[in-house]
MMTF fields as JSON, N, C-alpha, C and O atoms, coordinates in Angstrom:
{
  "mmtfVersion": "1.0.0",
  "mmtfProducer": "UNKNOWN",
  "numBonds": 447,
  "numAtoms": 448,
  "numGroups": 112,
  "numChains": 1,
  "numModels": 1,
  "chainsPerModel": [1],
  "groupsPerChain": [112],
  "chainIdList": ["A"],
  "bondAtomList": [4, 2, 8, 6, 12, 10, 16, 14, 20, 18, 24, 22, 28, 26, 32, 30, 36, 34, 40, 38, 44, 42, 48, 46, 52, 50, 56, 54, 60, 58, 64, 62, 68, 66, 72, 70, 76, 74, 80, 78, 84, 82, 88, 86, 92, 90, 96, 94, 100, 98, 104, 102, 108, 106, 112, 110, 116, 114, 120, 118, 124, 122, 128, 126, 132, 130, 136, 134, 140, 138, 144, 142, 148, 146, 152, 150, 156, 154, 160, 158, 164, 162, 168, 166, 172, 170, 176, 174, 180, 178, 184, 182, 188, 186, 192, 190, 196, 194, 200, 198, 204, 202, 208, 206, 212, 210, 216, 214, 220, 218, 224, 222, 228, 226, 232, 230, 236, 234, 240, 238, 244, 242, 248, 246, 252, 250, 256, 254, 260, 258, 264, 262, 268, 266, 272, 270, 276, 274, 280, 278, 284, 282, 288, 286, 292, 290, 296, 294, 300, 298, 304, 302, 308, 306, 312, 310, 316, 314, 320, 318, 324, 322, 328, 326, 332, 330, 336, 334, 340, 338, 344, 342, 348, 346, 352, 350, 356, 354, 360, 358, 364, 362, 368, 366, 372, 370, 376, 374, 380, 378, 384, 382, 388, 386, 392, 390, 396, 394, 400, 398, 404, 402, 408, 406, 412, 410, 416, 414, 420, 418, 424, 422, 428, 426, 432, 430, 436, 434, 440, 438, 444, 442],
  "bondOrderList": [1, 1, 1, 1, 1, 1, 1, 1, 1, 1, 1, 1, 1, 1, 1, 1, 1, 1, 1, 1, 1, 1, 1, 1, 1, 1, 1, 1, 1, 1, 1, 1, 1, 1, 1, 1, 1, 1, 1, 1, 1, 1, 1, 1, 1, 1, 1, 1, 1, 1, 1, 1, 1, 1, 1, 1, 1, 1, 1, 1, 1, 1, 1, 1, 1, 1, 1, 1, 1, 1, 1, 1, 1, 1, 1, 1, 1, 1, 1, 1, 1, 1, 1, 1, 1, 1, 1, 1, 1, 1, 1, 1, 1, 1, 1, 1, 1, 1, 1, 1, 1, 1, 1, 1, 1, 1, 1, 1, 1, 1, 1],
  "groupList": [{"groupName": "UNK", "atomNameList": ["N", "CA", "C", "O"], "elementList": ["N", "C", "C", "O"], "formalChargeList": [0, 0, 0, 0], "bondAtomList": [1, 0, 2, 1, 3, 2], "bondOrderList": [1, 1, 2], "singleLetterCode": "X", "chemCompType": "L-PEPTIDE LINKING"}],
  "groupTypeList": [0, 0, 0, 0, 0, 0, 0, 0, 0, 0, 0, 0, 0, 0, 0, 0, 0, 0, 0, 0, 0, 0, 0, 0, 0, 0, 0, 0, 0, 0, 0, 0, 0, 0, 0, 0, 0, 0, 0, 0, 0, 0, 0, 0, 0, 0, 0, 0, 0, 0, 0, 0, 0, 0, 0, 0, 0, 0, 0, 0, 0, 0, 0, 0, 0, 0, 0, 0, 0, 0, 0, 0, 0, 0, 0, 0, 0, 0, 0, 0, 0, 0, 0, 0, 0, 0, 0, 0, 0, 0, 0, 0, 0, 0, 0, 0, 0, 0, 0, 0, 0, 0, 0, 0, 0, 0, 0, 0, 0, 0, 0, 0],
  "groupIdList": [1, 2, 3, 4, 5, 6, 7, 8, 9, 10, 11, 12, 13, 14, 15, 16, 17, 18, 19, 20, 21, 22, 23, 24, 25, 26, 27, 28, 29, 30, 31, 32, 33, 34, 35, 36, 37, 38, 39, 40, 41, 42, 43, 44, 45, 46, 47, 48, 49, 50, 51, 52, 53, 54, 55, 56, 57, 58, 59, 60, 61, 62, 63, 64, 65, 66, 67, 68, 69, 70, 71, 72, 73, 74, 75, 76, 77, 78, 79, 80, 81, 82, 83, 84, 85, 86, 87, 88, 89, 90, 91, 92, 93, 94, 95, 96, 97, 98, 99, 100, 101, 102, 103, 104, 105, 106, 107, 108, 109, 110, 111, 112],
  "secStructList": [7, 7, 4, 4, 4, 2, 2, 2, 2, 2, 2, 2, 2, 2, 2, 2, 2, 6, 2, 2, 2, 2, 2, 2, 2, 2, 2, 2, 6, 6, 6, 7, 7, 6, 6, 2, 2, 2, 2, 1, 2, 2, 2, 2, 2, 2, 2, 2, 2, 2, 2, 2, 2, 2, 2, 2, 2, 2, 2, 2, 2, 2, 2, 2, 2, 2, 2, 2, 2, 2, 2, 2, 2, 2, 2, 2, 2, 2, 2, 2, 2, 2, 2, 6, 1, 2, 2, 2, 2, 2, 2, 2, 2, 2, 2, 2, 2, 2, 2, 2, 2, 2, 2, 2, 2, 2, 2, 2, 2, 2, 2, 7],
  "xCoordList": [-31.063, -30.854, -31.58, -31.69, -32.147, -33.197, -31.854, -30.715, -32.687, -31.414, -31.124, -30.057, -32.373, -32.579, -31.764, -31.563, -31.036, -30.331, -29.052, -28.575, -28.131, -26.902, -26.746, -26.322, -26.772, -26.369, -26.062, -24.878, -26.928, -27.201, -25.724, -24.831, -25.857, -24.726, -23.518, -22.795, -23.374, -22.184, -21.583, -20.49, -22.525, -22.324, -21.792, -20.924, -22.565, -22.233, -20.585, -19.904, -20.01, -19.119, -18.179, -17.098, -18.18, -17.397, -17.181, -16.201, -18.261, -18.148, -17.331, -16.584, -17.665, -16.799, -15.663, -14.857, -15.424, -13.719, -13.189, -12.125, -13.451, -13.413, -13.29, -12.758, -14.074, -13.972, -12.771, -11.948, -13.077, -11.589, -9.967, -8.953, -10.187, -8.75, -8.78, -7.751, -9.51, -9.728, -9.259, -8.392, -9.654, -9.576, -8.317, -7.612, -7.979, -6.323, -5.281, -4.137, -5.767, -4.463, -4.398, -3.435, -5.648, -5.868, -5.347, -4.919, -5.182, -4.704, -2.86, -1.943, -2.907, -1.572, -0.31, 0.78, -1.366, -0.955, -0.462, 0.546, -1.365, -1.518, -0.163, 0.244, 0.659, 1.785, 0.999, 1.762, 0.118, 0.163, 0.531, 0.593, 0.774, 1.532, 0.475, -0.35, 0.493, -0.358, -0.921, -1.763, -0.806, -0.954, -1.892, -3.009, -1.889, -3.156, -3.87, -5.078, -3.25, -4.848, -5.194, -6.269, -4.829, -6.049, -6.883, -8.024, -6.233, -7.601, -8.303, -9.126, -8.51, -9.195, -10.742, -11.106, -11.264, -13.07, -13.32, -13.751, -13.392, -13.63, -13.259, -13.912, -11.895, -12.047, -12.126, -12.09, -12.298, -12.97, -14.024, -14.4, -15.093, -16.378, -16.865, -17.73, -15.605, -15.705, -15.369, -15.93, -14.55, -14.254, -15.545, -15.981, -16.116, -16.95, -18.311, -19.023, -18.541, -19.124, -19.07, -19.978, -17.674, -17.164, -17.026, -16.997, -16.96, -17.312, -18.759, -18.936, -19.885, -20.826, -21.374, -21.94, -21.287, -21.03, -20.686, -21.343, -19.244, -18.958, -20.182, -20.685, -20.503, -21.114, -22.372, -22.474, -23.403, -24.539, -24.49, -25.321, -22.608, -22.506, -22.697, -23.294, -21.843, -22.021, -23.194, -23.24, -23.868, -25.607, -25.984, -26.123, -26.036, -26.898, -26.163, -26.713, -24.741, -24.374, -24.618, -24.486, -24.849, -25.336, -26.913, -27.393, -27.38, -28.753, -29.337, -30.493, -28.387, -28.048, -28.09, -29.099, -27.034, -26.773, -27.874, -28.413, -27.916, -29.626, -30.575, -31.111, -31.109, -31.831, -31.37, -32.069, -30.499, -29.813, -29.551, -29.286, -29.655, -29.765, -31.304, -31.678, -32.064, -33.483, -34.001, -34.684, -33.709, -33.961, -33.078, -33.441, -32.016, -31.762, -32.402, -32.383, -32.98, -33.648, -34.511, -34.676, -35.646, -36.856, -36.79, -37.455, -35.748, -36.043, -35.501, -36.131, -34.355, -34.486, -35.6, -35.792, -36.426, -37.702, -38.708, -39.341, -38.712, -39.485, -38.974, -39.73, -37.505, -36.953, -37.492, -38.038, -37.303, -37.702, -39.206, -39.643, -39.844, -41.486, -41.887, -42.485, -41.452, -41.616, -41.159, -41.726, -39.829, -38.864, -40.014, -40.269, -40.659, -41.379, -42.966, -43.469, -43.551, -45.411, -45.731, -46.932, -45.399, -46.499, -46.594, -47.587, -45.239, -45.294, -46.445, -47.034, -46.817, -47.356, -48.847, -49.323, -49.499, -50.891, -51.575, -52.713, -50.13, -50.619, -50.736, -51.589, -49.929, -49.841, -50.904, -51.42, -51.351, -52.931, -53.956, -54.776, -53.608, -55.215, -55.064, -56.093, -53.893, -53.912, -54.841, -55.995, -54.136, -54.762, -55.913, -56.448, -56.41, -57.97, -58.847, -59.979, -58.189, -58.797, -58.599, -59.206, -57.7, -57.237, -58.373, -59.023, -58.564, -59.841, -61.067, -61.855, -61.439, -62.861, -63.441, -64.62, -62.084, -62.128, -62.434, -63.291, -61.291, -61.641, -63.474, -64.088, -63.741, -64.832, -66.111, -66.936, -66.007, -66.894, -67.012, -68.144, -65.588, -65.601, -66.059, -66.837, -65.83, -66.492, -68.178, -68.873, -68.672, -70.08, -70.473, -71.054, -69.923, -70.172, -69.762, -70.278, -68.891, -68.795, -69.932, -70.475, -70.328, -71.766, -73.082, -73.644, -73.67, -74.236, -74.879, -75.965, -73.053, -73.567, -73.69, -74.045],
  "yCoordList": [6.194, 5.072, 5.348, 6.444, 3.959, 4.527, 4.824, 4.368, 5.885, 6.33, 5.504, 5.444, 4.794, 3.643, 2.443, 1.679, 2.2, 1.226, 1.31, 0.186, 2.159, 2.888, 1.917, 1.071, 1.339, 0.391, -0.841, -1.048, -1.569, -2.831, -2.748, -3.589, -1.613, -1.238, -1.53, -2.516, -0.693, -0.847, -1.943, -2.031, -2.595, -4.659, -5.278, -6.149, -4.617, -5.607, -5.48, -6.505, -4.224, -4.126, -4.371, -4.634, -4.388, -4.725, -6.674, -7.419, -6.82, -8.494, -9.043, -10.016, -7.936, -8.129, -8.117, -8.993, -6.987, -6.998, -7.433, -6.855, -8.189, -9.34, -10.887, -11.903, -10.545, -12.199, -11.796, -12.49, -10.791, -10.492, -10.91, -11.507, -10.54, -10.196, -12.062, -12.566, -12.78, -14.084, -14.809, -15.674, -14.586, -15.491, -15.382, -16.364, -14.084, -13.471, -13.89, -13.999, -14.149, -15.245, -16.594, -17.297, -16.779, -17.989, -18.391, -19.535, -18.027, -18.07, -17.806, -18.418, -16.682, -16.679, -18.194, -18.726, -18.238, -19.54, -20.683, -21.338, -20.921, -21.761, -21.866, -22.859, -20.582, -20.263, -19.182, -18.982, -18.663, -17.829, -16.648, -15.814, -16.269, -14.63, -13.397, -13.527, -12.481, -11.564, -11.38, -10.483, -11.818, -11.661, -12.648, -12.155, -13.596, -15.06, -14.466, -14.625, -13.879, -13.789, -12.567, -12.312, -11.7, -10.76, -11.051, -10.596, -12.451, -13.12, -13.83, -14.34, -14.269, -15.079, -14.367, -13.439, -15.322, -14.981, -14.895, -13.743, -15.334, -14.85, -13.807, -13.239, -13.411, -11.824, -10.616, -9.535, -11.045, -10.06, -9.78, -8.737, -10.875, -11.031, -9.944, -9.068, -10.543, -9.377, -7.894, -6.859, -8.042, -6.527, -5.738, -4.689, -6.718, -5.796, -5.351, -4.384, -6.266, -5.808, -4.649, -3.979, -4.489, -3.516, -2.081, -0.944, -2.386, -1.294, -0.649, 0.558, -1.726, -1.509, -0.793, 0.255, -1.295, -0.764, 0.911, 1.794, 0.815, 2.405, 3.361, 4.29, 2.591, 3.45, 4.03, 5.216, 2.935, 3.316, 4.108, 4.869, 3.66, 4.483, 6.423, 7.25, 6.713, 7.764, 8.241, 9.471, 7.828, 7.927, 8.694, 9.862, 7.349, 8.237, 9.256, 10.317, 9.073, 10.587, 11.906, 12.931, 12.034, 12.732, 12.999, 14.127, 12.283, 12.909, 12.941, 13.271, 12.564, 12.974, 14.774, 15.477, 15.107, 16.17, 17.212, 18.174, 16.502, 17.391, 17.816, 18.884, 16.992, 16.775, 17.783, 18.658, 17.532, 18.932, 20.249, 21.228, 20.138, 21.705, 22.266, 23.434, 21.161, 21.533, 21.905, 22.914, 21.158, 21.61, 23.217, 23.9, 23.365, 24.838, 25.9, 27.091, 25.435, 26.71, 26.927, 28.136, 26.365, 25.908, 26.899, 27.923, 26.304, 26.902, 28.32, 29.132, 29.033, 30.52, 31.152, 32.344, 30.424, 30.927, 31.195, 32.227, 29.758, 30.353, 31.811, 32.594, 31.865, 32.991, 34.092, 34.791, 34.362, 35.39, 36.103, 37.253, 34.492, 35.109, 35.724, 36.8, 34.802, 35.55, 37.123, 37.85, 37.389, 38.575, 39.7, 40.693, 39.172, 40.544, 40.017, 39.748, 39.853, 39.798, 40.558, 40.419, 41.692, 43.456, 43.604, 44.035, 43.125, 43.816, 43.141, 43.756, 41.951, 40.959, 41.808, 42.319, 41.75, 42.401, 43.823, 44.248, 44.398, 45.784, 45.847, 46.638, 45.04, 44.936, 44.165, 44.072, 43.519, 42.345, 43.935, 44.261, 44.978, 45.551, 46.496, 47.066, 46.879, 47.639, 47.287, 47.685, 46.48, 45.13, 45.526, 46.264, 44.795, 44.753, 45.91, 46.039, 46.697, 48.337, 49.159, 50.213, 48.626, 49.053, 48.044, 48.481, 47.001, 46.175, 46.662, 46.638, 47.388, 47.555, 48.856, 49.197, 49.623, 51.168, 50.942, 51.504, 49.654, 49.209, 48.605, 49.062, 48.031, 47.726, 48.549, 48.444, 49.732, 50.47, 51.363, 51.645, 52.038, 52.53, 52.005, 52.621, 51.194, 50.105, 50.089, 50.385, 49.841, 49.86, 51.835, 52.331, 52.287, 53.772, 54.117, 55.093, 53.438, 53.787, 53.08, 53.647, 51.976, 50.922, 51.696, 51.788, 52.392, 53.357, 54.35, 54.591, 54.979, 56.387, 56.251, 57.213],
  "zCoordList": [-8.268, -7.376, -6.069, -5.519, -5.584, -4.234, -3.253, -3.156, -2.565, -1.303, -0.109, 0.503, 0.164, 1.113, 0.99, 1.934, -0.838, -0.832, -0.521, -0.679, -0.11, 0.345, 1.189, 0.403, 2.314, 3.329, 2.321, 2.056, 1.816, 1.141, -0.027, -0.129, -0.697, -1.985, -1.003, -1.147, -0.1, 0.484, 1.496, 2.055, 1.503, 1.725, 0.86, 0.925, -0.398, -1.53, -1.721, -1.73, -1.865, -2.244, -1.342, -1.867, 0.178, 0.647, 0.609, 0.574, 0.631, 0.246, -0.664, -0.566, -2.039, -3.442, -3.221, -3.535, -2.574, -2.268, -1.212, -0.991, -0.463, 0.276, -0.247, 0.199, -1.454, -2.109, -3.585, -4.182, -3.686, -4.672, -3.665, -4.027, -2.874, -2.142, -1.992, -2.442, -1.595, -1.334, -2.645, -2.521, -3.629, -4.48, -5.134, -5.363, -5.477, -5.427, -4.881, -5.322, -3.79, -2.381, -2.951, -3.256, -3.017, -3.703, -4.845, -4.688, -5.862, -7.23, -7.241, -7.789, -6.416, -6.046, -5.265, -5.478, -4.418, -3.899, -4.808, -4.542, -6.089, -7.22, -7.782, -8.385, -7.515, -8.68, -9.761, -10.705, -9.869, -10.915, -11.401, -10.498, -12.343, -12.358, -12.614, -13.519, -12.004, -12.023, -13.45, -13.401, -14.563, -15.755, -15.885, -16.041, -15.884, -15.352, -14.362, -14.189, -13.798, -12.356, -12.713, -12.169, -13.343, -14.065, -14.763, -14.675, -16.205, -17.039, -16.35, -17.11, -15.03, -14.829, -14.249, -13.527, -14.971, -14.846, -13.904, -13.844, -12.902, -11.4, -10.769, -9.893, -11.29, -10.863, -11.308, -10.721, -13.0, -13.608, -13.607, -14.141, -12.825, -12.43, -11.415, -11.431, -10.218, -8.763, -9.133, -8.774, -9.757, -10.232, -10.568, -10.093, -11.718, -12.559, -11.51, -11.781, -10.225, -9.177, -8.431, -7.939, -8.419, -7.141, -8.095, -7.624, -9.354, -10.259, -10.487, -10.655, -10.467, -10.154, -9.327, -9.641, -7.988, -6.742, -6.308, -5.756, -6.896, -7.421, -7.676, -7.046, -9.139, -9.876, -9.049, -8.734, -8.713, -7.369, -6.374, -5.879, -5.937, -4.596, -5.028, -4.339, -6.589, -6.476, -7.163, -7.194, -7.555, -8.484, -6.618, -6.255, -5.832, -4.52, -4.063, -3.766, -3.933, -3.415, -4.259, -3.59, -5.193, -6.24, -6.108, -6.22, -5.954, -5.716, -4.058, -3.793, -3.081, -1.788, -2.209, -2.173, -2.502, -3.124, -3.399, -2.852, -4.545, -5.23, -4.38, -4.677, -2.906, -2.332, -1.005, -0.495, -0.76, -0.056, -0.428, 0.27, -1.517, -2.177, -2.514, -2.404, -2.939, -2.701, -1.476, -1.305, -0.671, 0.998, 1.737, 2.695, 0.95, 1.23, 0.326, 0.637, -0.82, -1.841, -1.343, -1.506, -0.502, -0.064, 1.208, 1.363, 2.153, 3.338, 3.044, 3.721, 2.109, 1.704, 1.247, 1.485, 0.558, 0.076, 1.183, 1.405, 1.982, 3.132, 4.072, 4.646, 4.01, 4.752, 4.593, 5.447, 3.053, 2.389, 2.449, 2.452, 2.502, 2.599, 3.598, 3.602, 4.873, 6.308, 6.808, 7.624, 5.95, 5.743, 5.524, 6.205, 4.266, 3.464, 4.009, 2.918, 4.573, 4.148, 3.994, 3.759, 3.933, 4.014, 2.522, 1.937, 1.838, 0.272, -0.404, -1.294, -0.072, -0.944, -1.095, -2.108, 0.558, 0.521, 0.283, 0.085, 0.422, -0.326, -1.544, -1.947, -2.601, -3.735, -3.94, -5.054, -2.866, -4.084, -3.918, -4.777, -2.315, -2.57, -3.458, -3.82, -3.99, -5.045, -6.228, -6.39, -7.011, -7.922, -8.043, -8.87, -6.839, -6.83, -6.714, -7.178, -6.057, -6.562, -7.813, -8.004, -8.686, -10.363, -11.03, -11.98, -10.654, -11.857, -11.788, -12.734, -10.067, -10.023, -10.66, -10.754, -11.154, -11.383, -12.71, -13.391, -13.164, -14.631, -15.171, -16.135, -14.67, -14.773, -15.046, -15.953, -13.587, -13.278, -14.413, -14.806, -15.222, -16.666, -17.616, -18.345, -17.77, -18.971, -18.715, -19.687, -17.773, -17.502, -18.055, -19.021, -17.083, -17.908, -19.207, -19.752, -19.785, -21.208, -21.874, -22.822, -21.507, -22.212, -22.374, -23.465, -20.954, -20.944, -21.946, -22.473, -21.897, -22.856, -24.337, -25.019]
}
């Protein structure tokens, strides 16, 4: 779910349940018994909105989430790198002084 839609979701649903609570008074008013104003289509309608709603609201908090935990793995990693730089470059000039030794044998073994 886009994260940007979080304001808009949470309009919707307050509207829904705003027009639930409305139409409820309403129906009530009518004489009806809570057993009728549960079947009625209109507010099984709003419901199934504000269920909706739900569902979005926690899709983004959930990947709110995700997105905050990526942003702390990230900035430990950077911690870490800054922590150590010495290990990294001694270990590349090693490296690179073990291939050239390798090489230089191989050319002398071609040789003889």
């Amino acid at each position: 779910m886009n994260l940007k839609a979080k304001n808009y979701v949470e309009k919707h649903k307050k509207a829904a349940a705003e027009k639930l609570s409305a139409r409820s008074a309403h129906l009530k008013t009518k004489g009806l018994e809570e057993a009728a104003i549960r079947r009625d289509p209109s507010i099984r309608k709003i419901k199934a909105d504000i269920r909706k709603a739900n569902f979005r609201l926690a899709s983004i908090a959930n990947q709110e989430t995700l997105n905050a935990e990526k942003v702390r793995i990230k900035e430990m990693k950077l911690a870490e790198k800054k922590a150590a730089p010495e290990k990294t470059p001694l270990k590349r000039a090693k490296n690179e002084g073990g291939q050239k030794e390798k090489k230089e044998k191989k050319k002398k073994e071609k040789k003889a």
